[in-house]
GULUM-729079 format. One line per field, with one value per residue (C-alpha): residue number from 1; residue in one letter; x negated, y negated, z negated. Coordinates in Angstrom, 1 decimal. Example, Ala and Ser with C-alpha at 12.3 -4.5 7.8 and 13.67 -1.06 7.14 Angstrom:
# GULUM-729079
nr: [1,2]
rest: [a,s]
xx: [-12.3,-13.7]
yy: [4.5,1.1]
zz: [-7.8,-7.1]
# end
This chain:
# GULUM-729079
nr: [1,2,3,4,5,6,7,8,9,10,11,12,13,14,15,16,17,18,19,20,21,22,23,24,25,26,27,28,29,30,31,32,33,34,35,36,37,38,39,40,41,42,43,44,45,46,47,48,49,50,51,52,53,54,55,56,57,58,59,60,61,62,63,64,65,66,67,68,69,70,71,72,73,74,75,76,77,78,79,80,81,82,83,84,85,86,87,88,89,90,91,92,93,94,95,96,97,98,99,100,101,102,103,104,105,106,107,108,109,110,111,112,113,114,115,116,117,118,119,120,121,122,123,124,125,126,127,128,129,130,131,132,133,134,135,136,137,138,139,140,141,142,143,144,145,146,147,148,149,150,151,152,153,154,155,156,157,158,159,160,161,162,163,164,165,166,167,168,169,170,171,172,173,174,175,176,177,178,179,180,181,182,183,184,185,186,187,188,189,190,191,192,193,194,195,196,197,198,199,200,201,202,203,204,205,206,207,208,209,210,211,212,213,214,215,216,217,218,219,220,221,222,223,224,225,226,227,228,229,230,231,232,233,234,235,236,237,238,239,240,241,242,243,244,245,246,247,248,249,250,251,252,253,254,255,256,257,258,259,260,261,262,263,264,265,266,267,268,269,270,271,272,273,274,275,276,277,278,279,280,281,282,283,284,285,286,287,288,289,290,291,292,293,294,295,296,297,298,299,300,301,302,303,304,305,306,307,308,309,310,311,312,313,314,315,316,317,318,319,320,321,322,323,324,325,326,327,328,329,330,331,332,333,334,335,336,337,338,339,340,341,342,343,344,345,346,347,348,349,350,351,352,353,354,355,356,357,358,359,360,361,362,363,364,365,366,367,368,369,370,371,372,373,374,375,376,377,378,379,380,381,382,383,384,385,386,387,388,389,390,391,392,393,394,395,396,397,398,399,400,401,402,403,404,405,406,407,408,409,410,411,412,413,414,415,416,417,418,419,420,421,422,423,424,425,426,427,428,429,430,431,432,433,434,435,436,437,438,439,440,441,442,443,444,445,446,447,448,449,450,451,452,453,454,455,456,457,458,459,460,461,462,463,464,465,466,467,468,469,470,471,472,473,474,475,476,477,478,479,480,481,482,483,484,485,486,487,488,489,490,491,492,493,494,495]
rest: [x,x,x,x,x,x,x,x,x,x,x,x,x,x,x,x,x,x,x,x,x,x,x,x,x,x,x,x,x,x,x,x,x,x,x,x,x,x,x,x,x,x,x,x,x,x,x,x,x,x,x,x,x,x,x,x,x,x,x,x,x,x,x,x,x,x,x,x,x,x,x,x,x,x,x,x,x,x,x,x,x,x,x,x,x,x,x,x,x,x,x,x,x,x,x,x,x,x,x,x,x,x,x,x,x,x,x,x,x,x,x,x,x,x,x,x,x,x,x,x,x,x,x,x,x,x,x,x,x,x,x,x,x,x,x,x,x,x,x,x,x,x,x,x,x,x,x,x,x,x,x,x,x,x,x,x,x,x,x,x,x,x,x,x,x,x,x,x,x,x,x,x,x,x,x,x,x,x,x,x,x,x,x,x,x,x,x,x,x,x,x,x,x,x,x,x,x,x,x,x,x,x,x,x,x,x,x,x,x,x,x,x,x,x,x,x,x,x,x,x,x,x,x,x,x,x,x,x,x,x,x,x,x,x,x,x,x,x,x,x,x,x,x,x,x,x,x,x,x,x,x,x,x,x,x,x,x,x,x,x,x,x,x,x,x,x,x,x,x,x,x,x,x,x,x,x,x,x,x,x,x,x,x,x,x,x,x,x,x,x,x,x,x,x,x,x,x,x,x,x,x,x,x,x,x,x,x,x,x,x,x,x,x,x,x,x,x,x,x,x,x,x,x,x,x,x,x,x,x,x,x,x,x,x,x,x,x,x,x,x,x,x,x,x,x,x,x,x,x,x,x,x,x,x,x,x,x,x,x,x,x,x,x,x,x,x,x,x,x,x,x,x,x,x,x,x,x,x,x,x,x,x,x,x,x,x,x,x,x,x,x,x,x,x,x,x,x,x,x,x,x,x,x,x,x,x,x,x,x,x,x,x,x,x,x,x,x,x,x,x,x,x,x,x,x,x,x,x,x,x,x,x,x,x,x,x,x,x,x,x,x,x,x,x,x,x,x,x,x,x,x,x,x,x,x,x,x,x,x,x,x,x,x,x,x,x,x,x,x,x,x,x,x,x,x,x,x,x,x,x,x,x,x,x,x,x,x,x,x,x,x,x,x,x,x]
xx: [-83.4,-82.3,-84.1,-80.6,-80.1,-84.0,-84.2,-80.4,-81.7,-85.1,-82.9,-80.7,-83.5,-84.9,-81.8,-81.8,-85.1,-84.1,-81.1,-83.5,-85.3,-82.7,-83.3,-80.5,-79.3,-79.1,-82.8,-84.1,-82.5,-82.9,-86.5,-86.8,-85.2,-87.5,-90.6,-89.3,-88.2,-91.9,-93.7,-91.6,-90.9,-93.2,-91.1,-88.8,-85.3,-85.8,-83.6,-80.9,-81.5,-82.3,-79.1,-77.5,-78.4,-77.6,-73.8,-73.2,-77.0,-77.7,-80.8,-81.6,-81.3,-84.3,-86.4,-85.6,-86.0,-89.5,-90.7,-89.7,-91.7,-94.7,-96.6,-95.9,-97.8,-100.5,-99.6,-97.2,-93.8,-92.2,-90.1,-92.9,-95.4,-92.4,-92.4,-95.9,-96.2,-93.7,-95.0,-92.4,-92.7,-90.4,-93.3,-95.0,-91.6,-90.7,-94.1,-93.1,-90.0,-91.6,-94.0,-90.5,-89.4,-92.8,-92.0,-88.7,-89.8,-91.7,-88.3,-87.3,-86.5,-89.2,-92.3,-95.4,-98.6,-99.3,-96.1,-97.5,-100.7,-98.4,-96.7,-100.3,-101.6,-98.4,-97.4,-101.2,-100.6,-97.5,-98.8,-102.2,-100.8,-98.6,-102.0,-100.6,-103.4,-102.8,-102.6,-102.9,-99.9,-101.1,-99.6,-101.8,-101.6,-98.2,-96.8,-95.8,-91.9,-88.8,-91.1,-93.2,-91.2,-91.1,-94.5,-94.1,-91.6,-93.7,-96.3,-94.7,-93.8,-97.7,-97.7,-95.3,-96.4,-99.7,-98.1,-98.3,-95.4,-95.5,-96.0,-92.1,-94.4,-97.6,-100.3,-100.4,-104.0,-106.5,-107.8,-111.1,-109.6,-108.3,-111.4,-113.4,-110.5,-111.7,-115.5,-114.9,-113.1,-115.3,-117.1,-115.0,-118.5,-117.1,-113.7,-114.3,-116.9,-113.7,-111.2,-113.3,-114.1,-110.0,-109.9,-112.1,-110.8,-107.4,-107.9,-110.0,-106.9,-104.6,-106.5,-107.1,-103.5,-102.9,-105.4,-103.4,-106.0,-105.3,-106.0,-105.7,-103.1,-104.3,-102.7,-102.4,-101.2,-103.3,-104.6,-105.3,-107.3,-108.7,-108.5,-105.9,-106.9,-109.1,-107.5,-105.3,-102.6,-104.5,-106.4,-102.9,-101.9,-104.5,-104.5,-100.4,-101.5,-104.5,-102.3,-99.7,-102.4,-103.2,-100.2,-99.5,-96.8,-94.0,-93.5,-96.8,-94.8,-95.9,-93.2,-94.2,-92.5,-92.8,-90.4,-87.6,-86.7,-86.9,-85.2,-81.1,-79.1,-78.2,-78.7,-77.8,-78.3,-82.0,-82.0,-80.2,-81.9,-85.1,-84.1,-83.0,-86.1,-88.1,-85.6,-86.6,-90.5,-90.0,-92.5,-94.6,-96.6,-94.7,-97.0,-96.0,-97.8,-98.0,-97.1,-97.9,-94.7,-92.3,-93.6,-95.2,-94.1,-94.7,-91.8,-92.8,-91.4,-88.1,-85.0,-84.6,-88.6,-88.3,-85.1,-87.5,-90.2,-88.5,-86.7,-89.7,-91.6,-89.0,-88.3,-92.0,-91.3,-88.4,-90.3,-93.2,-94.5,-93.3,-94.8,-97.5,-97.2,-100.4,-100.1,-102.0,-102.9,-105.2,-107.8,-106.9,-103.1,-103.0,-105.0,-102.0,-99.3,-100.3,-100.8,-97.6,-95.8,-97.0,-95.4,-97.6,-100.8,-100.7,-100.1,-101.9,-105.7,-107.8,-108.2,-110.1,-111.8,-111.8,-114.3,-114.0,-115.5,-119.0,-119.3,-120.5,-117.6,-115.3,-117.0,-116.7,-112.6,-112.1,-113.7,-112.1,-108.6,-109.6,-110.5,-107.0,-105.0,-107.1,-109.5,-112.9,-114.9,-117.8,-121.0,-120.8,-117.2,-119.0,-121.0,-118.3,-117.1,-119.8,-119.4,-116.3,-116.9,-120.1,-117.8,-114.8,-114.3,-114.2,-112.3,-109.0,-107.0,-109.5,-107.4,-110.1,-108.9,-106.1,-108.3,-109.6,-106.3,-105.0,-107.7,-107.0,-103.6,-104.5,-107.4,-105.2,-102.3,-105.4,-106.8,-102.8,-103.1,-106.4,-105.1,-102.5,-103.4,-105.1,-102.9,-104.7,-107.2,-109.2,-108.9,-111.9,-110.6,-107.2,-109.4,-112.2,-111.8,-114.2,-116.2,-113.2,-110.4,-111.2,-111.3,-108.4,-110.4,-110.9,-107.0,-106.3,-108.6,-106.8,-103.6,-105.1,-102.8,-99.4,-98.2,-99.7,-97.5,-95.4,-97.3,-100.6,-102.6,-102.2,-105.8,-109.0,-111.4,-112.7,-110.0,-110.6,-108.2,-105.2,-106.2,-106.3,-102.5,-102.0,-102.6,-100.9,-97.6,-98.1,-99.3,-97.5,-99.9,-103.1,-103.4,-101.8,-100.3,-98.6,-98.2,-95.9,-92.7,-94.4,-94.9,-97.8,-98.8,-101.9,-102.6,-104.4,-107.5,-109.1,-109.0]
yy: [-80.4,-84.4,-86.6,-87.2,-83.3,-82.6,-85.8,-84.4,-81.0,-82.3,-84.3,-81.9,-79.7,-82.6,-83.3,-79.5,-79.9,-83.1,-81.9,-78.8,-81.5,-83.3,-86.6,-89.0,-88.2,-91.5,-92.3,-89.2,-90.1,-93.7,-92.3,-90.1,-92.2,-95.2,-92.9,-91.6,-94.9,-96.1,-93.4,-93.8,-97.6,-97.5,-95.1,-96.5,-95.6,-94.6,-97.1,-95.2,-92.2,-92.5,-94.6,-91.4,-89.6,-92.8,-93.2,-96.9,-97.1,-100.1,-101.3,-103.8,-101.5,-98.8,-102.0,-102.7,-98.9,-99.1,-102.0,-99.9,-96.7,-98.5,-97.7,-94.4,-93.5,-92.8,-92.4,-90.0,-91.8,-93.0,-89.7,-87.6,-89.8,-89.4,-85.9,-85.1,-87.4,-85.6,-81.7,-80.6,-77.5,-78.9,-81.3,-78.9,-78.0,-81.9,-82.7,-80.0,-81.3,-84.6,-83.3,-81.8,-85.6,-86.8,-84.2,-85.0,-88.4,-87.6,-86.1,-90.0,-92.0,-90.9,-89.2,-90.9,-90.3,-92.7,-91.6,-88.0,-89.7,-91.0,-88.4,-86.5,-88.8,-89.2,-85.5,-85.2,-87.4,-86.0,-82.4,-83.6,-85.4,-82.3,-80.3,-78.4,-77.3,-79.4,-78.1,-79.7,-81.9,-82.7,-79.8,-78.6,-80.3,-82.7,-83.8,-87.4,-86.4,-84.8,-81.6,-83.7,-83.3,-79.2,-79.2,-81.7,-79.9,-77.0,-78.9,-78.3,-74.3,-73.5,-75.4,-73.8,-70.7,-71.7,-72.6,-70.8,-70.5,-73.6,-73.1,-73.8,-76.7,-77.8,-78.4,-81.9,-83.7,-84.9,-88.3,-87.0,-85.2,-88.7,-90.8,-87.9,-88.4,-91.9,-91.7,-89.3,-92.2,-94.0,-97.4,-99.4,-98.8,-102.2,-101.2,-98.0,-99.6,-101.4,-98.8,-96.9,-100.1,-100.4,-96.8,-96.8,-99.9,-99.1,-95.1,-96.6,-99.1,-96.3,-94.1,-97.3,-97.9,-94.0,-94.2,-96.9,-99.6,-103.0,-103.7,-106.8,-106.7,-105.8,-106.5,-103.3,-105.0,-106.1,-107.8,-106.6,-108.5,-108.0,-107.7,-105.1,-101.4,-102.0,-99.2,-100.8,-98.8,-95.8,-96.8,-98.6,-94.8,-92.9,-95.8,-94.5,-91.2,-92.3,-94.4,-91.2,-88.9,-91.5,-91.3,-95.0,-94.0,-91.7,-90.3,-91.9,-92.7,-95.7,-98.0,-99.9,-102.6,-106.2,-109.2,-108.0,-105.3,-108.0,-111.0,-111.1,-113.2,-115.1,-116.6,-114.3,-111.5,-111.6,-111.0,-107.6,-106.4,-107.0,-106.1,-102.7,-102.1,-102.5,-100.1,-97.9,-98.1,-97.5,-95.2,-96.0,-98.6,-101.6,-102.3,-105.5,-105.9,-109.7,-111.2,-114.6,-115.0,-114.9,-118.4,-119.6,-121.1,-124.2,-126.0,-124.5,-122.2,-121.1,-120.4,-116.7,-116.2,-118.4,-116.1,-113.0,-114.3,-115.2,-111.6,-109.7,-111.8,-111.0,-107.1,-107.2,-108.2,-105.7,-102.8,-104.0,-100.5,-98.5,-100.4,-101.1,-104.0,-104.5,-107.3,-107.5,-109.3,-111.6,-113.6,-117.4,-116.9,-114.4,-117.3,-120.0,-117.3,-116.6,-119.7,-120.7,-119.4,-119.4,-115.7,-114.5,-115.8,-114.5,-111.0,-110.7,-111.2,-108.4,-109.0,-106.1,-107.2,-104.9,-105.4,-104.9,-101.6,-101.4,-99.7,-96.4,-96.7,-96.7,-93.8,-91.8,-93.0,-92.2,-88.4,-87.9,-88.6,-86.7,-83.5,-84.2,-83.7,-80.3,-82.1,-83.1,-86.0,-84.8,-86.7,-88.3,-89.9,-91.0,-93.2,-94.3,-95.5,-97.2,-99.3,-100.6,-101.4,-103.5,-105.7,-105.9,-109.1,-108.9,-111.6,-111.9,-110.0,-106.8,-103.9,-101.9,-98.2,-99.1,-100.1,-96.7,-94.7,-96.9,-95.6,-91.7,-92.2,-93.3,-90.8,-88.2,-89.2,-89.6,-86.0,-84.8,-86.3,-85.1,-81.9,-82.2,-79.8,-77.1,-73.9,-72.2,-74.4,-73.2,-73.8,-76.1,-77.8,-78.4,-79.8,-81.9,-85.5,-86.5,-89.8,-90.3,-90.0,-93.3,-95.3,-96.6,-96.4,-91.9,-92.3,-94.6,-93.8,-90.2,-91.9,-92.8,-96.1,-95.1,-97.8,-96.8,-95.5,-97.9,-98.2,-98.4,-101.6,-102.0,-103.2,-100.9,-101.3,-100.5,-98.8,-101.0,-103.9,-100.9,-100.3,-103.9,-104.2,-101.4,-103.7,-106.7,-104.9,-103.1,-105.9,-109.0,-112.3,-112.5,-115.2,-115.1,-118.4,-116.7,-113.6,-114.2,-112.9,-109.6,-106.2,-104.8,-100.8,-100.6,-96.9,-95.0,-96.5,-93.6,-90.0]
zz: [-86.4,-86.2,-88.3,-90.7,-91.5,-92.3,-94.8,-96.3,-96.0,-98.2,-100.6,-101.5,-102.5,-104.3,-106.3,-107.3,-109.0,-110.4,-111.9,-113.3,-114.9,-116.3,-114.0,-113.0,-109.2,-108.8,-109.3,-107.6,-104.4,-104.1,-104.7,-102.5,-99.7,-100.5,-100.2,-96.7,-95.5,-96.6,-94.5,-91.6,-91.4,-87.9,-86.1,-83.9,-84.4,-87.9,-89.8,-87.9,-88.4,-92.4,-92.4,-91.1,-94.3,-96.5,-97.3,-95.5,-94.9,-92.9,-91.4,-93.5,-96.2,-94.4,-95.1,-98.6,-99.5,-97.6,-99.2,-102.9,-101.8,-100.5,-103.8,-103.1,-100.0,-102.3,-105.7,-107.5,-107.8,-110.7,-111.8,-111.1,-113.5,-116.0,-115.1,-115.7,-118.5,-120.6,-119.2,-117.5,-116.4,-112.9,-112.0,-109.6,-108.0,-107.9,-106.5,-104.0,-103.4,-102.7,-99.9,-98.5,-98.2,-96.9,-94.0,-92.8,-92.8,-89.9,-88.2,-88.5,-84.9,-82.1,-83.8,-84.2,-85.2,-88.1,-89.1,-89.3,-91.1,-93.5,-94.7,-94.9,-97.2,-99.6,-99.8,-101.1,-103.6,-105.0,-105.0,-106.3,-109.1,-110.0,-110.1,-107.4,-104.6,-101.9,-98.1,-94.8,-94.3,-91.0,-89.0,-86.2,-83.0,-82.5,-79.1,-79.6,-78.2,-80.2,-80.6,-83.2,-86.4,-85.7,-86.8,-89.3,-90.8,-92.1,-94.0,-97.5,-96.5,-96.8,-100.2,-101.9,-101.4,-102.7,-105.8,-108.7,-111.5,-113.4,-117.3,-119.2,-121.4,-119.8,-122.1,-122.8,-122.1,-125.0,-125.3,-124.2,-120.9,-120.1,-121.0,-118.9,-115.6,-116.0,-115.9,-112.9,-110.9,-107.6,-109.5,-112.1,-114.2,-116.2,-116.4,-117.4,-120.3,-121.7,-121.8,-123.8,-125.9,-126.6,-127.3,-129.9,-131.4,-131.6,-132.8,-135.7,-136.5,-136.5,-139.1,-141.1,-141.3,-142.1,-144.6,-146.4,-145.5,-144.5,-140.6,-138.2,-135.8,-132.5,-129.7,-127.0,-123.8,-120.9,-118.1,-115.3,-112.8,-109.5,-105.2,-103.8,-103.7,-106.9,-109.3,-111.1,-110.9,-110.9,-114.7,-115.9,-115.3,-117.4,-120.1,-120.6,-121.1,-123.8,-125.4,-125.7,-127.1,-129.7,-131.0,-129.8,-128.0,-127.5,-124.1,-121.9,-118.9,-116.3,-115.5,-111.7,-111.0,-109.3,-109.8,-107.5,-109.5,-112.6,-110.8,-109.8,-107.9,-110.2,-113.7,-116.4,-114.4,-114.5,-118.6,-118.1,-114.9,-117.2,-120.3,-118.3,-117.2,-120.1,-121.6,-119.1,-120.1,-123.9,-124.9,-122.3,-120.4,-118.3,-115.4,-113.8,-110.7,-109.4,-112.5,-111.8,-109.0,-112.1,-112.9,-109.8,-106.9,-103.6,-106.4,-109.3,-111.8,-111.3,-113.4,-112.9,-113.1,-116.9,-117.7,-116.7,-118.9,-121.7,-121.8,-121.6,-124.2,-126.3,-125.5,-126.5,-129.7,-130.4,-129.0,-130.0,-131.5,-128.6,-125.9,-123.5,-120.7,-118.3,-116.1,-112.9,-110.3,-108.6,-111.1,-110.9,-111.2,-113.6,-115.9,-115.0,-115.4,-119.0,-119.9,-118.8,-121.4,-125.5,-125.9,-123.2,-124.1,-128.0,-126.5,-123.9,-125.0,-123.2,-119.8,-117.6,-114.2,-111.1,-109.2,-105.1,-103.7,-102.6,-98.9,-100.7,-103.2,-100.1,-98.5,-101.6,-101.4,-98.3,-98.2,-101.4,-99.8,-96.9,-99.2,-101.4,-97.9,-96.9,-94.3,-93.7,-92.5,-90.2,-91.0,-87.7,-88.5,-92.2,-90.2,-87.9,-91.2,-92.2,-88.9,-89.0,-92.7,-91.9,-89.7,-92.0,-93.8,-97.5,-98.6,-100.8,-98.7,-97.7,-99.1,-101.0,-101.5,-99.7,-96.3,-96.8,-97.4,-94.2,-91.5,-92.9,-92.4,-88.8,-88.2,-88.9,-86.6,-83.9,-84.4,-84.3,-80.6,-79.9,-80.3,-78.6,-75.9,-78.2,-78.0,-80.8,-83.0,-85.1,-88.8,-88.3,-85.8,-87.9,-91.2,-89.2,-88.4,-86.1,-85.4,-82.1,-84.6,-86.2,-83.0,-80.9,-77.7,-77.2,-77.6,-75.0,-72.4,-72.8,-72.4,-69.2,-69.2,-71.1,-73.9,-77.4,-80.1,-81.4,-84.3,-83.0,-82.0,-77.8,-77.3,-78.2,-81.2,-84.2,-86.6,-88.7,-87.1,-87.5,-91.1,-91.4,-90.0,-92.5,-95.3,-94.5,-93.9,-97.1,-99.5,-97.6,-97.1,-98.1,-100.4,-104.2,-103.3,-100.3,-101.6,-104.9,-103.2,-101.9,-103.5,-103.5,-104.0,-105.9,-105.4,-102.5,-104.2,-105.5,-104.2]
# end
């Protein structure tokens, strides 16, 4: 199967589900494409082959789509939060439809491991998300030629047959379900302290103002701050869906977006393409990730970030009781981006701190995602773990969750290759990842000289330098002031 016909093939099953659910075509497949252009952007050869499947598809625009569905490597994309939000009963067979798309992606230019990794991780997600039982993505052993994808292929088969007939209206969650998902998240013990803090301020103001009884005006929207990979997304997510079984707001759907999907080219443009995106996130919560690059920059604010600005302060206004925005980003800017304009600052006036992981924290991430995606971490390749964490940096740019979902995604391509050989592994040896699979150096002395994979590092060491590489492609530099044109996923961080 070429790499163009198993994406079409996955698309068009895709668009059937979406049409079920009564979602726009339009949005499904650029979807879709953006999450397979994200999990195969390594591949060599891919651009072409996904533009093969993309009516005019260029190469430029394989990048642009891959840069979209980064957040979605390891988080359930935007339709399928709507999806689940509302109880649907298509979200299990959209999740499904989703770990389809994760597949072909690995059918995408020459096959590589990572790429295999990848599309582990994210069809996970999706099917996790969805409640659905997830299965080993990560298809037995793969040959790292054309025969690759074959295996690939299957991953979502086994899933949906594991899948049981969704309910026509899924129940929809209590605010206690949510605050209990919460507590059960790795760390965040202060972020989790003020959630519950908001909650209980804002249910009382709601019966006040049932009951007739005068109450101040408090202000819902929110600050995020912290490092990458710190759960913002991930709590910005459950705080939609406690703010929907309060009876705050309508529908409970997360909106994810950065400033190019709010900025045009040119001015006047800018107030529609933001105006029509906060349209899109009535009812729900608006979660801008790095905020602070509307109104930064090396000159300064600029026109089209002011125009952005000024639209959403005042979308705020008019949809003012139908609507969440959480800002996020790194501390220090996120202080100079509110304060740079008066709207801002007298509506945003809880800000929530995320702190970075602790190396147990990330232990706890990592297995977690490992269990998610049907495999297990041997106690040997814990403490492999442990290793490259006690000589990776932690400064602004360390990754967090993200670092941890990065050397899966690796280790997983790494045992594919290990197994290369294996004729008939066991089910063990198709779920363990071993202390080898997080190193560079078992797969390159068995290379016995050949080039690495495209995608992987040419010199030996610690997986920690690839997961590191991971990171910066993903997030862009590593400093806010660097950093203000890049997009940034903010999921992966917890299991």
């Amino acid at each position: 199967m070429s790499g163009a016909g198993g994406l079409q093939e996955a698309l068009s099953a895709l668009l059937t589900v979406a049409g079920r659910a009564g979602i726009a075509e339009d949005t499904a497949r650029s979807e879709a494409l953006s999450l397979a252009a994200a999990l195969a952007e390594s591949a060599p050869g891919a651009p072409a082959d996904w533009g093969k499947a993309v009516p005019g598809g260029t190469t430029q625009d394989f990048f642009d789509a891959a840069v979209r569905g980064r957040r979605w490597r390891g988080a359930p994309t935007a339709v399928l939060t709507e999806l689940i939000a509302n109880g649907s009963s298509e979200k299990s067979a959209y999740a499904e439809a989703l770990a389809e798309v994760a597949s072909a992606a690995c059918t995408l230019g020459e096959p590589t491991m990572r790429v295999v990794g990848n599309a582990s991780v994210a069809a996970a997600a999706q099917l996790q998300a969805a409640g659905v039982r997830p299965l080993q993505v990560g298809h037995g052993p793969v040959q790292p030629t054309a025969d690759a994808p074959a295996a690939a292929a299957g991953t979502t088969e086994a899933a949906a047959t594991a899948t049981t007939a969704a309910e026509e209206v899924a129940p929809v969650k209590t605010v206690e379900e949510l605050l209990a998902e919460l507590d059960e998240l790795t760390g965040l013990a202060r972020v989790k302290q003020e959630v519950h803090r908001q909650v209980a301020v804002l249910r009382v103001e709601k019966l006040r103002t049932e009951a007739g009884l005068k109450s101040p005006t408090i202000t819902r929207h929110l600050v995020f701050v912290g490092n990458p990979g710190t759960g913002k997304t991930t709590v910005a997510r459950l705080v939609s869906g406690i703010y929907k079984a309060l009876g705050l707001l309508s529908k409970g759907q997360l909106v994810e977006v950065d400033r190019s999907e709010l900025v045009a080219g040119y001015l006047g443009q800018t107030a529609t393409k933001t105006a029509d995106v906060v349209a899109s996130a009535a009812g729900g919560v608006l979660f801008i990730d790095e905020a602070y690059s509307l109104t930064a920059g090396d000159l300064g604010a600029d026109q089209y970030g002011r125009e952005a600005v000024d639209t959403l302060v005042k979308e705020m206004e008019d949809r003012r009781d139908d609507l969440v925005v959480i800002v996020a980003g790194y501390p220090e800017p996120m202080e100079v981006f509110i304060a740079a304009n008066p709207g801002l600052a007298s509506r945003f006036r809880t800000t929530i701190e995320f702190e970075n992981y602790s190396d147990d924290e990330l232990t706890d991430i990592l297995t977690g995602l490992a269990e998610a995606a049907d495999y297990e971490l041997v106690p040997e390749a814990v403490e492999a773990f442990h290793e490259i964490l006690a000589v990776t940096p932690r400064d602004s740019s360390f990754g967090n969750g993200r670092f941890a979902r990065n050397v899966l995604e690796a280790a997983i391509g790494r045992q594919a290759w290990r197994l290369r050989d294996v004729k008939a592994p066991t089910r063990d040896e198709l779920r363990q990842i071993i202390a080898a699979d997080l190193t560079d150096e078992a797969e390159q002395s068995e290379q016995s000289g050949q080039p690495a994979p495209a995608d992987e590092p040419q010199q030996g060491g610690p997986a920690h330098s690839e997961a590191a590489q991971g990171e910066t492609a993903e997030a862009g530099p590593s400093t806010p002031a660097d950093g203000l044109q890049t997009e940034q996923s903010e999921r992966g961080e917890q299991a």
